[in-house]
C-alpha positions as CSV (number, residue, x, y, z in Angstrom):
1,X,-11.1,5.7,0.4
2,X,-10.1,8.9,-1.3
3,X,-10.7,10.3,-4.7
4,X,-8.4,12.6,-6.5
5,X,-8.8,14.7,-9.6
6,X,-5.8,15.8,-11.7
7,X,-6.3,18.1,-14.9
8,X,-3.5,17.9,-17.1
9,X,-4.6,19.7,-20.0
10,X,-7.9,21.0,-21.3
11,X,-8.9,17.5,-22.7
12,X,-6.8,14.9,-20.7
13,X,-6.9,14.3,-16.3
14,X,-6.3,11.6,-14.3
15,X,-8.4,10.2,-11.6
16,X,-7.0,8.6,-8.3
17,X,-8.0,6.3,-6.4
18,X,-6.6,5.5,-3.1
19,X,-7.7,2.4,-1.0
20,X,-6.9,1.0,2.4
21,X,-7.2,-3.0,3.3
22,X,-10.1,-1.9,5.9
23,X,-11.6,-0.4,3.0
24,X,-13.0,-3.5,1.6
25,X,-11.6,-5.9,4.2
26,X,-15.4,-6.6,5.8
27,X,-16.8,-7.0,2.0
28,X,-13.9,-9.3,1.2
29,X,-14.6,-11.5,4.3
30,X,-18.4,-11.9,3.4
31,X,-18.3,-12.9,0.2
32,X,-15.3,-15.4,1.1
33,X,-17.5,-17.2,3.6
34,X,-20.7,-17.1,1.0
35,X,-18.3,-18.8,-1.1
36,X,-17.5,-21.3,1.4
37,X,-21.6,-22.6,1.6
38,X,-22.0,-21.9,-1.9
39,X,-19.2,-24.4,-2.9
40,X,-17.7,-26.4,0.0
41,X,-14.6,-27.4,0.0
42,X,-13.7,-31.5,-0.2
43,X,-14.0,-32.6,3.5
44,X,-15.8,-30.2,4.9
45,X,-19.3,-29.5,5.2
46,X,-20.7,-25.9,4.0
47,X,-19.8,-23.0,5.6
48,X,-17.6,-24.8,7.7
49,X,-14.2,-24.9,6.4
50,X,-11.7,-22.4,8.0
51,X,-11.2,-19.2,7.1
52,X,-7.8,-19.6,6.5
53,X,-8.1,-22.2,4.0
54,X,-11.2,-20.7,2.3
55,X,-9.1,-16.9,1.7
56,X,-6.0,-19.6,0.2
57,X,-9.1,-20.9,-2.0
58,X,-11.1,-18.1,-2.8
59,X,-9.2,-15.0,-1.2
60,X,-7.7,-13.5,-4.4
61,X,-10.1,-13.6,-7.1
62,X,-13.0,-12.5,-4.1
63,X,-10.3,-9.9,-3.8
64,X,-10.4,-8.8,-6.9
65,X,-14.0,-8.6,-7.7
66,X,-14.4,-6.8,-4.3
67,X,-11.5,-4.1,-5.2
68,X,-12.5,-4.2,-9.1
69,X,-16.3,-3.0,-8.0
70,X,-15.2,-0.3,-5.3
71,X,-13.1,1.4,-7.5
72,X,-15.1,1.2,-10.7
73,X,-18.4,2.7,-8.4
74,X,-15.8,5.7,-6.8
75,X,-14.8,6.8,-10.2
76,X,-18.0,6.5,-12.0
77,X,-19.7,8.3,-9.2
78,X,-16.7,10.8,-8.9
79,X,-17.7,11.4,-13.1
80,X,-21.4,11.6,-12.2
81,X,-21.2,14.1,-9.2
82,X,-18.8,16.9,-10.9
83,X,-20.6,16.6,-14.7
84,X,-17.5,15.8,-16.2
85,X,-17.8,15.0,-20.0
86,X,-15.9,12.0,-20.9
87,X,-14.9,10.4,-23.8
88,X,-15.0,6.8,-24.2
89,X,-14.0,5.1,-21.1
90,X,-11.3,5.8,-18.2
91,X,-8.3,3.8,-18.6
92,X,-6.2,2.3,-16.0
93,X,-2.6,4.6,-16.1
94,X,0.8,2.7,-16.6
95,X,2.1,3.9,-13.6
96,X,-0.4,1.9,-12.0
97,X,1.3,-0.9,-9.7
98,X,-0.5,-3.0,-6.6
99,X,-0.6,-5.8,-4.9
100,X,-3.9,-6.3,-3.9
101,X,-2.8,-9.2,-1.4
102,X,0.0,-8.2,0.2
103,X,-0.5,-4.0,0.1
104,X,-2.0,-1.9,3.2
105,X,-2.3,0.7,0.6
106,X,-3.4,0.9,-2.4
107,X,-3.4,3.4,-5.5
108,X,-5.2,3.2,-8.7
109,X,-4.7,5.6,-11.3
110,X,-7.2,6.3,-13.7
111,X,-6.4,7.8,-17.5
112,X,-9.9,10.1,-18.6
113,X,-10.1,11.9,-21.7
114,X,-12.0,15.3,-21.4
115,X,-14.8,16.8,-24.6
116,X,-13.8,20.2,-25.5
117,X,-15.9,22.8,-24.5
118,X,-18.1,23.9,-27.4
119,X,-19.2,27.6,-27.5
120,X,-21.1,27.8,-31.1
121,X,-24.6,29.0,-31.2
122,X,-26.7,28.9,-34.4
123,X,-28.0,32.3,-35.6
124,X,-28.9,33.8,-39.0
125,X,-25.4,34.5,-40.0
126,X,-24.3,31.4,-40.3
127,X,-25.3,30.6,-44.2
128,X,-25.9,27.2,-45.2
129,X,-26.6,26.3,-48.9
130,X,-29.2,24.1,-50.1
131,X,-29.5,22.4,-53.7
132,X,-32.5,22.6,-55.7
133,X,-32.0,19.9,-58.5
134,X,-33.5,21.6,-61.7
135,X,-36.1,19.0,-63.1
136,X,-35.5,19.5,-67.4
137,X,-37.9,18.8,-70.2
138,X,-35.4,15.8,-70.4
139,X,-35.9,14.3,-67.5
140,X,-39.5,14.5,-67.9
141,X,-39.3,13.2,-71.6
142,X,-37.3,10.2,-70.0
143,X,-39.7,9.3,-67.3
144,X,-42.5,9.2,-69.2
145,X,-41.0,6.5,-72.2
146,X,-39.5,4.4,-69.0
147,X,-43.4,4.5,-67.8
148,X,-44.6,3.9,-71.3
149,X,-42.3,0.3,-71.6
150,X,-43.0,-0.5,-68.1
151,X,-46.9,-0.2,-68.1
152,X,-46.5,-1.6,-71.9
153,X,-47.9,-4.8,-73.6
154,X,-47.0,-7.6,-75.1
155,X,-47.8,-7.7,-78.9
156,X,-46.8,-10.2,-82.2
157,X,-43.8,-8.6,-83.5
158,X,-42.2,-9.0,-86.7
159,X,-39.3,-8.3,-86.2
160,X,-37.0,-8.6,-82.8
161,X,-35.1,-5.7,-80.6
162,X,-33.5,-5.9,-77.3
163,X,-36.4,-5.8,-75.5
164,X,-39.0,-8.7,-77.3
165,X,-39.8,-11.5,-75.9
166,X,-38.8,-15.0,-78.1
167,X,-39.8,-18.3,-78.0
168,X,-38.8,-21.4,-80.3
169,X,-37.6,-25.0,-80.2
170,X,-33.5,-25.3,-79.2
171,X,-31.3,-28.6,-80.0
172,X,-27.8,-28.8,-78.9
173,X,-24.9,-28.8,-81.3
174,X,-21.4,-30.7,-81.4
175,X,-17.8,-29.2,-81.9
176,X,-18.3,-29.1,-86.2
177,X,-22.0,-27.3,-85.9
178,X,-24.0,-30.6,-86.0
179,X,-27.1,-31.2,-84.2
180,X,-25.8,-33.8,-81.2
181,X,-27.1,-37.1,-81.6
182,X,-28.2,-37.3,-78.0
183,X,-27.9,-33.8,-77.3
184,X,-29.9,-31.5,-75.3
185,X,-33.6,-31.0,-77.2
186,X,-35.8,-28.0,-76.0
187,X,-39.1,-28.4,-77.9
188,X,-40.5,-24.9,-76.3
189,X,-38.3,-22.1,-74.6
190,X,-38.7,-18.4,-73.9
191,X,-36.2,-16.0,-74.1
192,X,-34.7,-12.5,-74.3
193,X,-31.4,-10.9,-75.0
194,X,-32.8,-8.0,-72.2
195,X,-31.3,-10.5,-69.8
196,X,-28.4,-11.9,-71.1
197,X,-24.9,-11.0,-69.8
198,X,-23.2,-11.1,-72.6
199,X,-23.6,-8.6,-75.3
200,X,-22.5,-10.7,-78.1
201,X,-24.7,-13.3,-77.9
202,X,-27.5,-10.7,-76.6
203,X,-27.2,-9.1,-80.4
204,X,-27.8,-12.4,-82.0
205,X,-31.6,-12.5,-80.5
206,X,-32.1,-8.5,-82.2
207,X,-33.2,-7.5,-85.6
208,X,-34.5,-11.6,-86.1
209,X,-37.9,-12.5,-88.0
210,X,-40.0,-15.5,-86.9
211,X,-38.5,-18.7,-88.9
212,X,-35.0,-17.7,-88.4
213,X,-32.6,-20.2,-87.1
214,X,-29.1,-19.4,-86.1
215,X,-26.6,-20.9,-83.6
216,X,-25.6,-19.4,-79.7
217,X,-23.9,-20.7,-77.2
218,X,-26.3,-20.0,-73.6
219,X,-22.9,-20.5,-71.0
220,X,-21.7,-17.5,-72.3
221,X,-25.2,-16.2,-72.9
222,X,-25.5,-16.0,-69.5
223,X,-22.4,-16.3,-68.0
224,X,-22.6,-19.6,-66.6
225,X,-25.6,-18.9,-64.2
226,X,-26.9,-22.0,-63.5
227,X,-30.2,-21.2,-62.6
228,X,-30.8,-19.7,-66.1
229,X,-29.3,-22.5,-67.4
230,X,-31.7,-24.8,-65.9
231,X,-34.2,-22.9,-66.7
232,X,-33.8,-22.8,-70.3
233,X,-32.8,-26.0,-71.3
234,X,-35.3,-27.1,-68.7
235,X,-32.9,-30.0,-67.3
236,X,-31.9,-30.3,-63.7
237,X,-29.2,-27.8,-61.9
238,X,-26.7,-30.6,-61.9
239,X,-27.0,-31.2,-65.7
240,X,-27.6,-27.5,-66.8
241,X,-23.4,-26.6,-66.7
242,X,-23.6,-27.3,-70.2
243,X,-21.0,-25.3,-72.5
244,X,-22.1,-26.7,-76.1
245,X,-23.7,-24.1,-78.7
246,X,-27.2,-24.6,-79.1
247,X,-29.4,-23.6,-82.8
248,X,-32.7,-22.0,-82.0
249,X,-35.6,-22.4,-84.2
250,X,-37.7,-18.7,-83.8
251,X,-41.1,-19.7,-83.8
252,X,-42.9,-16.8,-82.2
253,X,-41.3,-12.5,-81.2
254,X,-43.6,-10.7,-78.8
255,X,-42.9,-7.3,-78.4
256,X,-43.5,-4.4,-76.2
257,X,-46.4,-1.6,-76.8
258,X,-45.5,0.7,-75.0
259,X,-48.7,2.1,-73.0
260,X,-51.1,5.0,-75.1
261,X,-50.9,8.3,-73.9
262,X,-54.5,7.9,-71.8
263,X,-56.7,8.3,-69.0
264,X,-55.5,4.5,-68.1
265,X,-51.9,5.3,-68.6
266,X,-52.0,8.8,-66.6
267,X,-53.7,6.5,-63.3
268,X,-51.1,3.5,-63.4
269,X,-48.5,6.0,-63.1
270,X,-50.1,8.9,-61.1
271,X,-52.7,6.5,-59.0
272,X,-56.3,5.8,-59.2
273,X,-57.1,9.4,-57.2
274,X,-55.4,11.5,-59.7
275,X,-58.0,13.7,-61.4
276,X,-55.2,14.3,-64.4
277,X,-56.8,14.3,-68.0
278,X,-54.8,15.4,-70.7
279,X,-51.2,15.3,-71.4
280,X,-50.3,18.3,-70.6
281,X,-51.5,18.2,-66.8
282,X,-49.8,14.9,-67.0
283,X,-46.1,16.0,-67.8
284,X,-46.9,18.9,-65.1
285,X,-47.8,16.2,-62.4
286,X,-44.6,14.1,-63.8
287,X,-42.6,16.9,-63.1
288,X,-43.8,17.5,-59.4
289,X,-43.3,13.9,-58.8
290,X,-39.8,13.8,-60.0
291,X,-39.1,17.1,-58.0
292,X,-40.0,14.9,-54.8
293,X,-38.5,12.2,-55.4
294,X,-35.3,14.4,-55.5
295,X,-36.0,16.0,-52.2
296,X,-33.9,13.3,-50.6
297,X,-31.2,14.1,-52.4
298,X,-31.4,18.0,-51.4
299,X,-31.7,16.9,-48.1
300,X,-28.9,14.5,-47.7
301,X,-26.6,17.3,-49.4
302,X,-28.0,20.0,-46.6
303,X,-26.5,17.4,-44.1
304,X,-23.2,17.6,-45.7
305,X,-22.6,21.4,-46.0
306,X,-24.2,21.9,-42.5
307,X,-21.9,19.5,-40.7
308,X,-19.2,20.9,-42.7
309,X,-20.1,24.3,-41.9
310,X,-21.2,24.1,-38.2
311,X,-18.2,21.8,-37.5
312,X,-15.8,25.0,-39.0
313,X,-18.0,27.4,-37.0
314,X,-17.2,25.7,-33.3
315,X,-13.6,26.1,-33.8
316,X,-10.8,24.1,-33.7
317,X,-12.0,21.3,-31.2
318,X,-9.3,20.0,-29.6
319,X,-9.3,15.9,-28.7
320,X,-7.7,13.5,-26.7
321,X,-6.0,12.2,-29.4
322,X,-3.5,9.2,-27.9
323,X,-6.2,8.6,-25.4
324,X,-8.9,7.8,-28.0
325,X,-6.1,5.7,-29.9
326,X,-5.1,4.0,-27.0
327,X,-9.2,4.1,-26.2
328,X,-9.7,1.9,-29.6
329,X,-6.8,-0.3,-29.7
330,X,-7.9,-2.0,-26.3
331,X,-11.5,-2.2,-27.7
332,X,-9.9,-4.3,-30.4
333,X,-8.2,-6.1,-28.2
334,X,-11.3,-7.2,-25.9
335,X,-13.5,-8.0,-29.2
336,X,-10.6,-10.3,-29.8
337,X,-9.7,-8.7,-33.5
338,X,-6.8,-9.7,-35.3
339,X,-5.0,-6.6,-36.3
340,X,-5.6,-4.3,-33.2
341,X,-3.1,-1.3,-34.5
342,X,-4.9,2.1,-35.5
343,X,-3.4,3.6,-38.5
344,X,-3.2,7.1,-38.7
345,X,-5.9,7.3,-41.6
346,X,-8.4,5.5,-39.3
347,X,-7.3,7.3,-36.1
348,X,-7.9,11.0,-38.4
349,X,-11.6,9.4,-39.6
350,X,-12.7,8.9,-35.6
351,X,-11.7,12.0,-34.7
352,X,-13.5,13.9,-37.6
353,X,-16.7,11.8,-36.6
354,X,-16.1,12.5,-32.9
355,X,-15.7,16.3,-33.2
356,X,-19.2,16.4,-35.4
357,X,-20.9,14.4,-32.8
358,X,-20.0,16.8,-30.0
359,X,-21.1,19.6,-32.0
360,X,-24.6,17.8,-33.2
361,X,-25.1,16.7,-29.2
362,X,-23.8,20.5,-28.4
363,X,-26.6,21.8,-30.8
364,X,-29.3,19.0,-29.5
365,X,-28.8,20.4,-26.2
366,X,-28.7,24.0,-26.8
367,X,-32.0,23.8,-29.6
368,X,-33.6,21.6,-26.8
369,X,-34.8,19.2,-28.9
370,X,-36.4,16.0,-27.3
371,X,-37.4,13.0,-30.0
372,X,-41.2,11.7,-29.3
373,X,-43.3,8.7,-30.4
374,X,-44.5,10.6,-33.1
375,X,-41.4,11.6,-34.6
376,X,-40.6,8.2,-34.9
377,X,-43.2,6.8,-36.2
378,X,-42.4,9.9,-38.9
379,X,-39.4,9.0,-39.2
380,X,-40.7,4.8,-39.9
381,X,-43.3,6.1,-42.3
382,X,-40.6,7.7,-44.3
383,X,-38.1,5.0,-44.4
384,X,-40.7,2.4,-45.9
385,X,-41.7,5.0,-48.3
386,X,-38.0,5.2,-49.6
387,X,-37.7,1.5,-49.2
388,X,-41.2,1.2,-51.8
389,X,-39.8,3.6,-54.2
390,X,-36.9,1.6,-54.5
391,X,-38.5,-1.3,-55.9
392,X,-40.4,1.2,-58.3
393,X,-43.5,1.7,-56.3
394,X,-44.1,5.3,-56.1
395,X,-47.5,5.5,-54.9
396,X,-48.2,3.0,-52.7
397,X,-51.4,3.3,-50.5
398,X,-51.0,5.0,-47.0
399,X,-52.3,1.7,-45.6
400,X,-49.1,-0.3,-47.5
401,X,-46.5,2.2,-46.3
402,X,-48.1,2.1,-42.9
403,X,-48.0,-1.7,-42.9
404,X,-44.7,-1.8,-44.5
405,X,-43.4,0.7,-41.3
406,X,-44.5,-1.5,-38.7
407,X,-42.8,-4.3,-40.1
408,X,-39.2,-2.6,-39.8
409,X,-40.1,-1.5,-36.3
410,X,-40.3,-5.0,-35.5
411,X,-36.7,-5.4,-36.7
412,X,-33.7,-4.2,-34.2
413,X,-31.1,-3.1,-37.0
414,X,-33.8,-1.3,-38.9
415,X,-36.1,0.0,-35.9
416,X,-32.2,1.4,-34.4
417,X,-31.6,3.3,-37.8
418,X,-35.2,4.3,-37.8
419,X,-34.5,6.4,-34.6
420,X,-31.4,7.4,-35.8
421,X,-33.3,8.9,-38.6
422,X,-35.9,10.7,-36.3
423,X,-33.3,12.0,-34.4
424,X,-31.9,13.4,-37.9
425,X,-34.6,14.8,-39.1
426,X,-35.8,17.0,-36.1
427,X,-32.4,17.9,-35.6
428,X,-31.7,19.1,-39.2
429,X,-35.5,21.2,-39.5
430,X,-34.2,22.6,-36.2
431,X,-30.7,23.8,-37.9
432,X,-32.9,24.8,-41.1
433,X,-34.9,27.1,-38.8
434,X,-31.8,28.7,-37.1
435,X,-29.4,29.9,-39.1
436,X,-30.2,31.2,-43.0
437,X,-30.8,28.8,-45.8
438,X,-29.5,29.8,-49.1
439,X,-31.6,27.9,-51.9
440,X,-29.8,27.6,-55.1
441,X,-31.3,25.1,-57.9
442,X,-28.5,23.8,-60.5
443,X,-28.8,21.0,-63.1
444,X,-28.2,17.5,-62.0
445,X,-24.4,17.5,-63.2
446,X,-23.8,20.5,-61.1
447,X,-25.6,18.8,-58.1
448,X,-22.9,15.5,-58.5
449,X,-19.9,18.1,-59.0
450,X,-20.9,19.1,-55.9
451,X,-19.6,15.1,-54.5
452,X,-16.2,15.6,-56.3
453,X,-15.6,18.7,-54.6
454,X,-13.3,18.5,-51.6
C-alpha cells in the first residue's frame, strides 16, 4: 500500500491511495471464514462450507468492509503523521473508479480541504472598543416605581386602574342584552384588565367604583384562552368556549400600594445583608446594581467588535470554498434532509463562522489557554445567575445559585453550552488582556445604534 500527497493550491490537496489484492487479501480471507462459523450456510455445518461458496456469499461486502477500513486508517494516519489541518472530512474524488472484485490494483482518490495559515498575533495596537451603558437618573427613577408595585400591597380601592384587582358576581347575557335564562351564573370571580388581551374590553374594568355593573364579552377579553376561560366562569375546559357577553356586578376593587420608601423596602430589593438606610444610599446602591446587571450587555458587544476586529486583522483567509459546499451538501444528504442544496447566502454564513473559528482556535493556541474544572464551574455559576435574574430574582443566595448550577450540569444541552461559555469567557479576558481596550460609556440608545450598524 502506498500513500500519495498532492497540493493543489494553498487550501485544497488530494490524497491517494493505492492498494494491491495482497494488500488485504489475508484479512479478506479471515473474516470470510469467521463468517462462515458465525452464520453457516444451509447444509453445511459451521466453518465448513467451501471457500468458494462462502467468498460467492460473503466475498464482497467482507470485501468492502476490509478495503473501506484500510483505506480510511492510511489516510487518517497519513493526516495524523504530517499535522495537516483539515477541514471537515476528506471526500472520495470523482475520478475515483474500482472494482474491488475483479481489480489487481486499486486507486482511491481522496478530496481534503486545507485551513489557511493564520499569522495574527494580539498586541497593544490592535484597539478594541468596549461600551459602557450610562445608567441615567431615569433609569434609576424607573427601577425603583417597578420595585415599589412589585413589593406593593393589596388595599380597598375606590376607584379601579389597570392594575386593581376586582371581584363581583357575573351572569351571562343573550343576543338583545338580557340575562340568559339558563345562562352561565358566577356568584364570585376575580379579575383584572392587567391580563386581558384585549385592550378594549381591558378599559372597561378601569376608572369603575364598587356597585358598578356593565356588560363584556370574556372570548374577546381574553382572546379565547381556554384556560382563562375556565377559570373565570369556573366551568369545565370543554364548556368554557363560550362567546356570549357576560354583565359583572363589582362588589369589591383592591388596589396596589406601592411599597413605603423604608428600611423593609430597601432589604426586599437590596437583600437582608444590605446595611442601606436612607434613600439616598438606596438610589446609589440601585444604580450599582443596574450598572451590573448591564455588564452582560458590555460584554456580549466586546465579543462582537473583537471578532469583527481580530477577524479583519488575520487577513483575508482564504477557504475551500466548493469543498465545504460540496462538504455540507453530503452531510445533508446522510442526515436524510429534504432539501440538500446550499444556497449561496447559507454557503457565505459558514464560511464567515468558519474563518472566525480558525482565528479564535489560532488565538487559543497561541495565548495558551487550557479550560479547568474551575472555570467551569465559573462559567455554571454564572449561567444560573443570569437564568435567576431572568425570572426577576436578583439576589438570590449563593447557596440557590450554587444549587441552581448543579442542576444544569446535570443536563447535556445546558452542561455543553455551559463549557462553551467557559471556554468564552477565558478566551475573551485573555483578548482583553492583549491588545488595548478602549472604554467609551454612551446612553442606552447609542448602545442599540450600535446593533443597527453594519
Amino acid at each position: 500500500m502506498n500513500v500519495s500527497f498532492e497540493q493543489i493550491d494553498a487550501v485544497n490537496a488530494m490524497l491517494t491511495v493505492e492498494l494491491k489484492r495482497e494488500d488485504f487479501a489475508s484479512d479478506v480471507n479471515k473474516e470470510v471464514a469467521q463468517m462462515g462459523v458465525r452464520h453457516p450456510i444451509k447444509g453445511f455445518r459451521p466453518g465448513k462450507a467451501p471457500k468458494s461458496l462462502l467468498m460467492k456469499y460473503y466475498g464482497p461486502s467482507v470485501t468492502a468492509d476490509v478495503v473501506d477500513r484500510m483505506v480510511s486508517r492510511a489516510i487518517y494516519d497519513y493526516i495524523r503523521e504530517n499535522k495537516l489541518q483539515v477541514l471537515g472530512e476528506p471526500l472520495p474524488n470523482e475520478d475515483t473508479k474500482v472494482d474491488i472484485m475483479k481489480d489487481e490494483e486499486m486507486t482511491f482518490k481522496y478530496d481534503l480541504g486545507l485551513a489557511p495559515a493564520i499569522e495574527l498575533k494580539l498586541n497593544k495596537r490592535i484597539n478594541v472598543p468596549y461600551y459602557n451603558i450610562e445608567v441615567t437618573d431615569q433609569m434609576v427613577d424607573a427601577a425603583i416605581a417597578h420595585d415599589r408595585k412589585r413589593l406593593g400591597t393589596l388595599v380597598d380601592g375606590e376607584v379601579s386602574d389597570k392594575e386593581s384587582m376586582l371581584r363581583g358576581s357575573m351572569v351571562e347575557l343573550d343576543a338583545e342584552g338580557n340575562v340568559l335564562e339558563d345562562g352561565i351564573k358566577v356568584e364570585r370571580t376575580v379579575i383584572s384588565p392587567r391580563y386581558m388581551d384585549d385592550d378594549d374590553e381591558a378599559a372597561k374594568f378601569v376608572g369603575v367604583k364598587v356597585g358598578d355593573t356593565f356588560a363584556f364579552n370574556p372570548h374577546k377579553a381574553y382572546n379565547g384562552n381556554i384556560a382563562e376561560l375556565s377559570g373565570l366562569l369556573n366551568v369545565d375546559r370543554n364548556q368554557a368556549d363560550v362567546k356570549s357577553d357576560f354583565r359583572i356586578t363589582v362588589e369589591e376593587i383592591k388596589v396596589n400600594q406601592e411599597a413605603e420608601m423604608n428600611e423593609e423596602f430597601f432589604k426586599g430589593v437590596l437583600g437582608t445583608e444590605t446595611e442601606v438606610k436612607d434613600e439616598a444610599a438606596f438610589r446609589e446602591a440601585v444604580r450599582e446594581m443596574i450598572g451590573r446587571a448591564n455588564v452582560p450587555e458590555s460584554n456580549y458587544r466586546f465579543t462582537v467588535d473583537a471578532q469583527r476586529i481580530l477577524t479583519d486583522k488575520a487577513g483575508d483567509l482564504q477557504l475551500p470554498e466548493e469543498f465545504l459546499k460540496r462538504f455540507l451538501k453530503l452531510r445533508r444528504e446522510q442526515d436524510q434532509k429534504e432539501n440538500t442544496e446550499v444556497t449561496d447566502e447559507e454557503a457565505q454564513d459558514m464560511f464567515k463562522q468558519l474563518r472566525w473559528q480558525l482565528v479564535k482556535d489560532h488565538l487559543i493556541k497561541e495565548l495558551g489557554i487550557q479550560i479547568e474544572k474551575e472555570d467551569i464551574d465559573t462559567a455554571a455559576f454564572i449561567f444560573a445567575q443570569q437564568q435567576l435574574s431572568q425570572y426577576g430574582i436578583y439576589n438570590a443566595p449563593e447557596d440557590l445559585i450554587r444549587q441552581q448550577a448543579e442542576r444544569f450540569m446535570q443536563d447535556d444541552r445546558a452542561r455543553d453550552m455551559i463549557q462553551e461559555h467557559a471556554v468564552d469567557n477565558k478566551f475573551y479576558a485573555a483578548v482583553k488582556e492583549a491588545v488595548k481596550v478602549n472604554e467609551k460609556t454612551i446612553s442606552v440608545e447609542d448602545f442599540r445604534k450600535l446593533y443597527e450598524e453594519k
